[in-house]
GUTIFI-335924 format. One line per 10 residues: number of its first residue (from 1); their letters; for each residue z, y, x of C-alpha. Coordinates in steps of 0.05 Angstrom, whole numbers, plus 5000, padded with zeros to 4 digits. Layout:
<sites>
NUM = A = Z,Y,X ~ ...
</sites>
This chain:
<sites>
1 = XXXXXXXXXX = 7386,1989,7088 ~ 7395,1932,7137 ~ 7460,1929,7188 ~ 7440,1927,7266 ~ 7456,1927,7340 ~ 7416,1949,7395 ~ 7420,1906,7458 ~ 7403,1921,7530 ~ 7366,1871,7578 ~ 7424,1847,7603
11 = XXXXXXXXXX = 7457,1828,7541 ~ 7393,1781,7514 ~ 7432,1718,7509 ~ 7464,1679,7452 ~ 7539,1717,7460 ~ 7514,1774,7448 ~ 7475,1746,7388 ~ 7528,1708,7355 ~ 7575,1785,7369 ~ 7522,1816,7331
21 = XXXXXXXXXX = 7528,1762,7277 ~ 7603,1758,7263 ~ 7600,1833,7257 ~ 7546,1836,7202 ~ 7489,1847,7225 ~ 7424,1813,7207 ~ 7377,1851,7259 ~ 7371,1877,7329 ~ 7335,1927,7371 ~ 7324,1909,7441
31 = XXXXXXXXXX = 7313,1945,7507 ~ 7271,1910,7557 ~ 7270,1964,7607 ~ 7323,1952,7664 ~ 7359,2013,7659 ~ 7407,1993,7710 ~ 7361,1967,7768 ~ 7394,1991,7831 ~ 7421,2052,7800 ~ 7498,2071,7798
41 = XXXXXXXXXX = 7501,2115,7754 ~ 7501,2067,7698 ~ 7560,2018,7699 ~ 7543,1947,7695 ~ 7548,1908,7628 ~ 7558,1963,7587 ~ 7511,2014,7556 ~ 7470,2065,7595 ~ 7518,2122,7606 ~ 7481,2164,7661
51 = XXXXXXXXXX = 7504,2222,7694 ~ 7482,2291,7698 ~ 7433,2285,7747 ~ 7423,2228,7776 ~ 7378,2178,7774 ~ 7399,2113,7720 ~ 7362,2075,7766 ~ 7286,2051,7792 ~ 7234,2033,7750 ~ 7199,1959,7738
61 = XXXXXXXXXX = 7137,1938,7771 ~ 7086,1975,7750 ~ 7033,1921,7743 ~ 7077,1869,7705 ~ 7073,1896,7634 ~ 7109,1849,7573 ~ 7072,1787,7571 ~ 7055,1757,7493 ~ 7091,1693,7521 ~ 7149,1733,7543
71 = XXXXXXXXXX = 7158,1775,7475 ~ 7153,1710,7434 ~ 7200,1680,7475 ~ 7252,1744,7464 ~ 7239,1738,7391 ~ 7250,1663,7380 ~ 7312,1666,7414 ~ 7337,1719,7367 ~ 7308,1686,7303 ~ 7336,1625,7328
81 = XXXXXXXXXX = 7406,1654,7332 ~ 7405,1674,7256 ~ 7370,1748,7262 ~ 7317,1787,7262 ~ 7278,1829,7324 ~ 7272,1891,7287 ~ 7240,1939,7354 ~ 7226,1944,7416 ~ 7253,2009,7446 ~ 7231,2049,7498
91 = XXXXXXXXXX = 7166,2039,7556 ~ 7185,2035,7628 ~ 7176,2095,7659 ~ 7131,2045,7714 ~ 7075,2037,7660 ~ 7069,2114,7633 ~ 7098,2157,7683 ~ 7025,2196,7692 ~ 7020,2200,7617 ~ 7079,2240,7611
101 = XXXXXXXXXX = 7056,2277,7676 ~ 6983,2281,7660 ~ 6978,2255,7727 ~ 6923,2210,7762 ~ 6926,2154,7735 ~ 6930,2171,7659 ~ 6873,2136,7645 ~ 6896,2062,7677 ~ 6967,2075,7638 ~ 6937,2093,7571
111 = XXXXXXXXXX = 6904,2026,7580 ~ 6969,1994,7597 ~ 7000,2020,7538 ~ 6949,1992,7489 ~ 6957,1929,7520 ~ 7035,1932,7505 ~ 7021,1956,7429 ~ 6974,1903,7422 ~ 7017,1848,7447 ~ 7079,1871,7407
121 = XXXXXXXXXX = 7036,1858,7344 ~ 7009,1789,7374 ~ 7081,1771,7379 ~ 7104,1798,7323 ~ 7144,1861,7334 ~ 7134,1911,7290 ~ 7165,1974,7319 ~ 7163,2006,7390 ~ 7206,2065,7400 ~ 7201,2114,7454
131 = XXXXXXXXXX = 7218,2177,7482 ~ 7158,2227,7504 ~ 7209,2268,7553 ~ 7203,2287,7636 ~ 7276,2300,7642 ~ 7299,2242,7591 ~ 7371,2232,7574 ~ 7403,2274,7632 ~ 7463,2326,7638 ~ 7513,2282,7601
141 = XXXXXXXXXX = 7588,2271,7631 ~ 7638,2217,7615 ~ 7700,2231,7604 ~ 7770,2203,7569 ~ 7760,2255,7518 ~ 7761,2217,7459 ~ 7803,2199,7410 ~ 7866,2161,7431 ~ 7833,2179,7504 ~ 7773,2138,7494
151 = XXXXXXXXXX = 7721,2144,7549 ~ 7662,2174,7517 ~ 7598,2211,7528 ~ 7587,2299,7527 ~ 7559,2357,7552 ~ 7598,2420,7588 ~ 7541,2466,7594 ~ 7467,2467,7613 ~ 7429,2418,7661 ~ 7389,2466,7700
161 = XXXXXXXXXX = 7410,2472,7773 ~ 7374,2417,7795 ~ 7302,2410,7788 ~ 7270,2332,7777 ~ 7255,2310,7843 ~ 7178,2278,7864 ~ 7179,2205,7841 ~ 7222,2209,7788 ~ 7217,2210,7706 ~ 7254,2206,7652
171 = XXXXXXXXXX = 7312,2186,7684 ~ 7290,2131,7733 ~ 7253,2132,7801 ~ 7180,2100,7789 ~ 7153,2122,7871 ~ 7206,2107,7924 ~ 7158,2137,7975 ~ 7143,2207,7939 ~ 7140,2264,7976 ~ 7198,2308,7983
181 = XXXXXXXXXX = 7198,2369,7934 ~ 7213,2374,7864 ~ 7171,2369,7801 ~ 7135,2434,7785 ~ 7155,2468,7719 ~ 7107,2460,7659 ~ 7103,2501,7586 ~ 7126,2472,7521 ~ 7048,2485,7498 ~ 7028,2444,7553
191 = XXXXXXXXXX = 7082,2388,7537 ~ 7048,2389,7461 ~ 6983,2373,7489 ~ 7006,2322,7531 ~ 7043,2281,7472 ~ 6973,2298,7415 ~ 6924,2265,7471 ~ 6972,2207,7470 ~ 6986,2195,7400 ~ 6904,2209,7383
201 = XXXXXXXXXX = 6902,2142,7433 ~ 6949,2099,7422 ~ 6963,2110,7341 ~ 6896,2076,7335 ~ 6916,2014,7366 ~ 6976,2016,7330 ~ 6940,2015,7265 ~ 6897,1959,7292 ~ 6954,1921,7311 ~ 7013,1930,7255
211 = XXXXXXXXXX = 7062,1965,7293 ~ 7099,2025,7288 ~ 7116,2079,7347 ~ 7177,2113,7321 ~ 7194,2181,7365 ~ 7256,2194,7393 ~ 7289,2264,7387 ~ 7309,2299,7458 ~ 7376,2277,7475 ~ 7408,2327,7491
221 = XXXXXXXXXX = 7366,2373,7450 ~ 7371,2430,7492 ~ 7301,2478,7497 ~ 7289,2456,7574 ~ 7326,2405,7616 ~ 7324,2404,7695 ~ 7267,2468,7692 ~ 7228,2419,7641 ~ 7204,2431,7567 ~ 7234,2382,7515
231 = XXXXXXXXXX = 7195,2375,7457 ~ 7249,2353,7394 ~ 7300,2394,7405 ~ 7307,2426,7329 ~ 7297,2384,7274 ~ 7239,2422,7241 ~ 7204,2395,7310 ~ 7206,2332,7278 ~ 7154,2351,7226 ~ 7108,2373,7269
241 = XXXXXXXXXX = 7100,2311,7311 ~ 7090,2275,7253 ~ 7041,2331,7230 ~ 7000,2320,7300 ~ 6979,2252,7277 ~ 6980,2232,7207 ~ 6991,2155,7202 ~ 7030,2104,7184 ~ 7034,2084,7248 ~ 7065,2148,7277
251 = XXXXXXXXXX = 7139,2141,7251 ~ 7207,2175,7276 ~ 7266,2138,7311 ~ 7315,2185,7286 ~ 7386,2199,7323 ~ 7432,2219,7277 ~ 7472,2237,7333 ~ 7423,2280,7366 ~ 7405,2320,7305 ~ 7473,2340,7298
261 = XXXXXXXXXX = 7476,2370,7369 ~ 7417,2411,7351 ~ 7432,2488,7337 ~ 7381,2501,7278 ~ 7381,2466,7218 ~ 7424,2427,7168 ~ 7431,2350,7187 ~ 7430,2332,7118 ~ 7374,2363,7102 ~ 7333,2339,7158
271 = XXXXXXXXXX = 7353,2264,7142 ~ 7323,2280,7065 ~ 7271,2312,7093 ~ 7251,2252,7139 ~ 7275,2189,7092 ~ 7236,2223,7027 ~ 7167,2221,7068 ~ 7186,2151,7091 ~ 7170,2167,7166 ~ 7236,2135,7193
281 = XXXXXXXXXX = 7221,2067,7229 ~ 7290,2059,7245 ~ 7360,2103,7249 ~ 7408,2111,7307 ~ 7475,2126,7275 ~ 7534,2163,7327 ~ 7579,2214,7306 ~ 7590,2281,7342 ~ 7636,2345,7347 ~ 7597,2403,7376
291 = XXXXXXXXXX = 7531,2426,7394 ~ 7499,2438,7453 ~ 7508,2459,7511 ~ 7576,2439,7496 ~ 7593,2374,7450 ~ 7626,2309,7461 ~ 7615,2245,7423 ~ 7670,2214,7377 ~ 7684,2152,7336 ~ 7637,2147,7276
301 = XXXXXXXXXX = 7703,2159,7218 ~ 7713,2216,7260 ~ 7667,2285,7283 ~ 7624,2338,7247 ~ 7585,2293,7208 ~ 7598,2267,7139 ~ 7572,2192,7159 ~ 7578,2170,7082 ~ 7547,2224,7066 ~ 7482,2214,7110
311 = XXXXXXXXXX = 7482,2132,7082 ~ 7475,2164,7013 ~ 7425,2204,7018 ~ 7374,2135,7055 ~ 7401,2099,6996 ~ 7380,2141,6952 ~ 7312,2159,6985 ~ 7303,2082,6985 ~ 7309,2075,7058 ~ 7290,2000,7073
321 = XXXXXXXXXX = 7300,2004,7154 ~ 7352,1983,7198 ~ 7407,2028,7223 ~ 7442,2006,7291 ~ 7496,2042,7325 ~ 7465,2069,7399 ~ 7529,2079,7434 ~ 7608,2094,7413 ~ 7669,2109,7459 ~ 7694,2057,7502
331 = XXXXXXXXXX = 7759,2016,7476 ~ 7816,2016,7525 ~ 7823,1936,7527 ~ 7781,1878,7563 ~ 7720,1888,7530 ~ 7711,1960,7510 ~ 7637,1958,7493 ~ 7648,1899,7447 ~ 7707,1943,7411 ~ 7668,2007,7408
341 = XXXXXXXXXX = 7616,1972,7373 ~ 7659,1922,7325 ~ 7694,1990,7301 ~ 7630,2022,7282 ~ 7596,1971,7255 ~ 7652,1955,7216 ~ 7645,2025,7190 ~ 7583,2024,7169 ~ 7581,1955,7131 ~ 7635,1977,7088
351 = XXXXXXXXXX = 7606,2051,7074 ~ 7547,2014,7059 ~ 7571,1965,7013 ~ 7608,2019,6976 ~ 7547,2070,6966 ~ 7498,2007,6945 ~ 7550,1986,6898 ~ 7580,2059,6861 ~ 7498,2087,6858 ~ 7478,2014,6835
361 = XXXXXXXXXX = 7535,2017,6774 ~ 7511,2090,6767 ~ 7586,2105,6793 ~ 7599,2175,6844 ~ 7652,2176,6893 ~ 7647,2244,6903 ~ 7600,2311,6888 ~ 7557,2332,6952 ~ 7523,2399,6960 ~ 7456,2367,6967
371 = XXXX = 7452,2338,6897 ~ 7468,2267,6925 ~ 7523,2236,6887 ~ 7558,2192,6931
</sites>
């Protein structure tokens, strides 16, 4: 298991390296996307928060896609700083808005997204993550509800008052000029389809070109969000996305936070289940108390999840990927993203050291239900 740190747009410069260096880490996973472009809903050099409803913000232009140049450039700068690009996470909603809407132009955005496969593996990448949702991370509230009165992410109940207005997707705005209304409601079946057409296109070229698309769970995994179908919102769901296109190619970005929010399932369980068949490109790793509609995130030594626990069980399912923290609670001092993410990473280099060490003498720490000895 390799230590990591994902890093927003804003945050691609050699501070933020060299932070992610003196903390441990040997890898990063970056977000090109802009998820704060004229939006106020996400504060400024932090992480993406959101709101409940509205929009993070508007999407890029939708006929400047990642250049090879460009995602060279991203990755020297990284390697030159002493680590490693690990992903790429998440499309701008600008380049595949009609593919999640099965909308008019489909066909010129499929293209598009080939284009951006085929340039991650010209460059180098090896992973892109993303998130096949409509709604897309929505009905959250901040609050000072953590421990110590740390400012930190939840849910009070469900998102469903108000509908996704025209123009907007997952989150962002991607047609300024839309036409008043709302998005009309679609089926889960229909939602299915959508996501098989894509994956029979793309997971070719992903094949072709060495790289990975790892899914993202629904976040939060509630059944519908805004009047819209979410499609991972158990973790048996998982299975059958990987089911819909067998490949190598087609791999899971799985949230170890948003599994636990789910209401079916055991979370240990679904992280053997997942790490035996070696489908995980990469883990998120956030603790949680709660599930939804009503949960609120926590410090990772704290919340409903045995954290040591789920590091045992990748270890011993020789889980080779890299495991980044995706958010925490905010710090109360000057630089409470830089805190949040010191603490946890902190965390998890020491439980990691101590599981790699006790199962590599052959020494347990402690019986678990599951048979792993950890």
């Amino acid at each position: 298991m390799k230590l990591g740190l994902g890093l927003y747009r804003h945050m691609l410069s050699r501070d933020y390296y060299d932070f992610a260096l003196q903390a441990g880490c040997t890898h990063v996973v970056v977000h090109l996307v802009d998820y704060f472009n004229q939006g106020v809903s996400n504060p400024r050099n932090n992480q993406p928060t959101g709101a409940k409803y509205e929009a993070w913000g508007f999407a890029g232009d939708p006929d400047r896609l990642w250049t090879v140049k460009e995602l060279k450039t991203v990755r020297g700068e990284i390697e030159d700083s002493g680590l490693t690009l690990a992903a790429i996470e998440n499309l701008d909603p600008a380049h595949w808005h009609d593919i999640l809407l099965d909308g008019p132009q489909r066909p010129q955005q499929i293209e598009k997204v080939k284009t951006i496969i085929r340039r991650l593996g010209e460059a180098g990448i090896p992973v892109l993550g993303y998130n096949f949702s409509l709604a897309g991370v929505c009905g959250r509230v901040t609050a000072p509800l953590g421990r110590g009165h740390a400012i930190t992410l939840g849910m009070d109940g469900p998102a469903e008052d108000i509908p996704i207005p025209n123009g907007m997707i997952w989150n962002m705005v991607y047609d300024r000029s839309a036409p008043s209304g709302n998005l009309p409601s679609t089926s889960h079946e229909e939602l299915w389809r959508r996501l098989q057409r894509f994956l029979e296109e793309v997971i070719p070229v992903a094949e072709q070109s060495g790289v990975l698309l790892a899914a993202h769970p629904d976040d939060p995994p509630m059944p519908t969000m805004r009047q819209q179908p979410r499609l991972v919102y158990q973790p048996q769901m998982y299975q059958t996305l990987i089911d819909l296109a067998p490949s190598r190619s087609n791999a899971l970005e799985l949230c170890v936070g948003t599994l636990a929010e789910m209401t079916e399932g055991n979370i240990y369980d679904a992280v053997d289940q997942y790490s035996k068949q070696g489908k995980i490109a990469y883990v998120h790793l956030r603790n949680v108390t709660g599930k939804v509609p009503h949960y609120r995130e926590t410090f990772i030594d704290e919340g409903d999840v045995d954290m040591i626990r789920i590091l045992a069980i990748l270890h011993r399912n020789r889980f080779d990927g890299v495991l980044i923290p995706d958010h925490t609670p905010q710090m109360t001092c000057t630089a409470p993203w830089h805190a949040g993410m010191a603490h946890t990473l902190g965390y998890m280099l020491a439980a990691k050291a101590v599981i790699e060490s006790s199962q590599g003498s052959g020494a347990t720490l402690a019986p678990a239900t599951d048979g792993v000895r950890y």
